[in-house]
C-alpha positions in Angstrom: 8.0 -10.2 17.4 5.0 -7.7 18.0 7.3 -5.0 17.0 7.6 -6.3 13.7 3.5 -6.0 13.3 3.4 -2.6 14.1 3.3 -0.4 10.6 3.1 3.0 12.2 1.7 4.4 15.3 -2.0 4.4 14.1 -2.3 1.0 13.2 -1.5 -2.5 14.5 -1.2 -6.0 11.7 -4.0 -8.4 12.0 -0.7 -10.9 13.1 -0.2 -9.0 16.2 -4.3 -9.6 16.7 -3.7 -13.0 15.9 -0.6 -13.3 18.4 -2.5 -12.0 21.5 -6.1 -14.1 21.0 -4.0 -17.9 20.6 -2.7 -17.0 23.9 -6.0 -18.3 24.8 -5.7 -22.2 25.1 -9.4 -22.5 23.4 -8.3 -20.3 20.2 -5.2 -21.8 19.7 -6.2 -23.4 16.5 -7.4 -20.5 14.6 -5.8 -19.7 11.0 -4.7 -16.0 9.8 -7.1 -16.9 7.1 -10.2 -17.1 9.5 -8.9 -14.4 11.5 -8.7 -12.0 8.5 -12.5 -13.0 7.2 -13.8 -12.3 10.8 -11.7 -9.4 10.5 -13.6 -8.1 7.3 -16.5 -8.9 9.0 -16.0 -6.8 12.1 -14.9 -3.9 9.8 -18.5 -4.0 7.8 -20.3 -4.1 10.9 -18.8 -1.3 13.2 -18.2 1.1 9.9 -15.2 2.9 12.0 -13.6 5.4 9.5 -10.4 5.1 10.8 -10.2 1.8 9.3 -9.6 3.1 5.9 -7.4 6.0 4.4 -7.9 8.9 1.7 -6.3 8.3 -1.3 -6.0 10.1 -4.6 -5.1 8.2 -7.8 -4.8 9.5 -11.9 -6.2 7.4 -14.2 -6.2 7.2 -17.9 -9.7 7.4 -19.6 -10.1 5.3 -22.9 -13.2 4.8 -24.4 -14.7 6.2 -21.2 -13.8 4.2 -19.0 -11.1 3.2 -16.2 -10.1 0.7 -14.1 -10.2 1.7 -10.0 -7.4 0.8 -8.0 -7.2 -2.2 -6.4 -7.6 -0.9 -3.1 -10.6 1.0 -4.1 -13.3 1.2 -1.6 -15.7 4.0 -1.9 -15.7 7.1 -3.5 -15.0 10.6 -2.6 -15.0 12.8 -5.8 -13.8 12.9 -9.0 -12.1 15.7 -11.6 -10.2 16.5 -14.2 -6.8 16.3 -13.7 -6.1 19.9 -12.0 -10.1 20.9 -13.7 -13.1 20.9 -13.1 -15.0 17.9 -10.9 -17.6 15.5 -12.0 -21.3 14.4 -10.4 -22.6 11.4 -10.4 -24.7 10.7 -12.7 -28.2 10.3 -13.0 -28.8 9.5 -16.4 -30.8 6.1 -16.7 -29.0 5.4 -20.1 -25.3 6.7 -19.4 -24.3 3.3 -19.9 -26.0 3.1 -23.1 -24.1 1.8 -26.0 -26.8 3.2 -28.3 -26.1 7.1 -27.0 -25.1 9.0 -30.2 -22.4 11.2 -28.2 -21.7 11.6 -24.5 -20.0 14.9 -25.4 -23.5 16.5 -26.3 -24.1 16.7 -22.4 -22.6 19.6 -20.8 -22.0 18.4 -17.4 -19.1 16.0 -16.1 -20.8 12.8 -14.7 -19.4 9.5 -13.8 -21.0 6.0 -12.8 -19.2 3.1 -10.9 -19.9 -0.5 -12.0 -18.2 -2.9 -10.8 -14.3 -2.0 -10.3 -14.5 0.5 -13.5 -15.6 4.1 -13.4 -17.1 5.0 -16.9 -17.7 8.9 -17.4 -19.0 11.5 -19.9 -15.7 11.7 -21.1 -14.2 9.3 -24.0 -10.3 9.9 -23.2 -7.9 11.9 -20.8 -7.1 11.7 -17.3 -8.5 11.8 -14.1 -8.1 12.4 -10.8 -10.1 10.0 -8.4 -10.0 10.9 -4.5 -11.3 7.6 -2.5 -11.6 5.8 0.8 -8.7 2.8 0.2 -8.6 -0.1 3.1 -5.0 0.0 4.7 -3.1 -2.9 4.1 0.3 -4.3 5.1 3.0 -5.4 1.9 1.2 -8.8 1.9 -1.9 -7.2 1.1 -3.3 -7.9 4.8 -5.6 -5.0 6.7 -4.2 -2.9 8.9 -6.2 -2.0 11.7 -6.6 1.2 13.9 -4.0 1.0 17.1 -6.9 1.8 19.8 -7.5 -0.2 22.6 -11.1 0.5 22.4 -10.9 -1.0 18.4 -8.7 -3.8 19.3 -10.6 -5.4 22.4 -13.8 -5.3 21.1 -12.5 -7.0 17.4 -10.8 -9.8 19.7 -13.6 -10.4 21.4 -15.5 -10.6 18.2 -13.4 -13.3 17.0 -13.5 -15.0 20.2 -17.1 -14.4 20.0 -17.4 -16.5 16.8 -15.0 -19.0 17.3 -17.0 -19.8 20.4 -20.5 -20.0 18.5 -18.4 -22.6 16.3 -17.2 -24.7 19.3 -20.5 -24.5 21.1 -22.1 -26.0 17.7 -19.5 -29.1 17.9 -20.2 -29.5 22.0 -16.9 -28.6 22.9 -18.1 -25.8 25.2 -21.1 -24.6 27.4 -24.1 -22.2 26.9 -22.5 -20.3 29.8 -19.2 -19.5 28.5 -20.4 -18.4 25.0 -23.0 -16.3 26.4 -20.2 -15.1 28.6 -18.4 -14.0 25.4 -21.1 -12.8 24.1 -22.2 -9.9 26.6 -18.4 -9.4 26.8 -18.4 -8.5 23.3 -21.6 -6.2 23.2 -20.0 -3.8 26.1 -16.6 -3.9 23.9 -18.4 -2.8 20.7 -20.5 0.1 21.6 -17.3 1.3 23.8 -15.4 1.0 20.3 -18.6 2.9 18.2 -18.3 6.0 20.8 -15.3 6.1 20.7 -14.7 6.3 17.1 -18.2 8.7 16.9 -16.2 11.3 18.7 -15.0 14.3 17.1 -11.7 16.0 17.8 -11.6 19.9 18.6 -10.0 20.5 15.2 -12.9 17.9 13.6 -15.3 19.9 15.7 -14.2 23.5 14.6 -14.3 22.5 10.7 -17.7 20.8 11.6 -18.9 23.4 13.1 -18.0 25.9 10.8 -19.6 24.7 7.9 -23.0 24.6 9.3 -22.6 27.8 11.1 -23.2 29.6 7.7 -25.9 32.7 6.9 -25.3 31.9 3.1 -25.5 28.4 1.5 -22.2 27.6 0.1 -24.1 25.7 -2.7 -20.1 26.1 -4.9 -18.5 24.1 -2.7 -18.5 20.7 -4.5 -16.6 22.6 -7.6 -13.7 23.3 -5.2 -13.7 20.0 -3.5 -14.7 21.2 -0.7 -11.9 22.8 0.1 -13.3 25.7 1.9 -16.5 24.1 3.7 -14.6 24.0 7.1 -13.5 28.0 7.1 -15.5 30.6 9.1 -17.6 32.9 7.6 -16.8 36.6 8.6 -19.4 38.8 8.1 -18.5 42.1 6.4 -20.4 45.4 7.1 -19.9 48.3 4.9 
């Protein structure tokens, strides 16, 4: 059943997305497979951020490099394990075999090629905070449990599907184009919805650009104190 689909109360298994567009007698014959690329395709275009999680990981540096987690998607920062954090680097030769000794450089830089990170560092460990994409135990996305998300990715499969059976003459101009202006209310609903902040989002926001002195420390500290208010202290 649906209930089975359901991983948590913030998001919904592309099988119970499946389950509710075959209810249509025209999308009956869609696979999980091309449900889950027009998935990936509907997360690249509408960029919604609840569509991945924050992750941190350790990894073990040899020869300067490490490989990411397979669920790696983008980067948030790097550091030493419970030290200091690294910049990226812009070094046009940091991947330079013919570099007589990263350790000469004082500063902790990494570079991501690929699905390996390769610092400034030849060994130790690492601790990588990143955007991961949510996925089920089968290794399937999980998507955000919003009506707002959920309608308008439906419709986006429906949307394509529909191109597909229009190119084969199975249906009219009418009903695809139909689908189509169906689909373009549905999507910018979903993009303003997931564009608004929260009033604890807002406050931290908020905060850190209502600031007399440029916190130009923060990225040592992981940010961790960007979102506070700044008192001002009079003598």
């Amino acid at each position: 059943g649906s209930e089975m689909c359901i991983r948590d109360r913030s998001y919904v298994n592309i099988r119970y997305i499946l389950d509710r567009i075959m209810q249509h007698p025209l999308m009956q014959d869609v696979t999980l497979e091309q449900a889950v690329a027009f998935t990936v395709d509907f997360m690249r275009i509408v960029g919604t951020p609840n569509m991945f999680v924050e992750k941190t990981e350790i990894l073990d540096i040899e020869n300067y490099r490490a490989l990411l987690p397979c669920d790696y998607s983008q980067m948030i920062q790097v550091r030493k394990l419970n030290g200091p954090t690294f910049r990226y680097s812009s070094d046009s030769f940091h991947m330079s075999e013919c570099r007589a000794s990263r350790e000469e450089f004082t500063d902790l830089t990494y570079k991501i090629q690929g699905n390996i990170i390769y610092t400034s560092i030849k060994e130790g460990e690492i601790e990588v905070a990143y955007l991961a994409i949510a996925t089920d135990s089968e290794g399937y996305p999980l998507l955000p449990d919003n009506s707002s998300y959920t309608r308008a990715l439906e419709l986006y499969i429906k949307k394509q599907w529909f191109t597909i059976l229009f190119d084969l003459g199975k249906i009219g101009p009418a009903v695809l184009q139909n689908t189509q202006q169906e689909y373009a209310w549905a999507v910018g609903d979903c993009q303003s919805e997931f564009n608004r902040l929260s009033i604890d989002k807002a406050e931290s926001f908020f905060n850190s650009w209502r600031t007399l002195i440029l916190r130009d420390s923060e990225h040592r500290t992981g940010f961790r104190n960007n979102g506070t208010k700044e008192v001002l202290k009079l003598q």
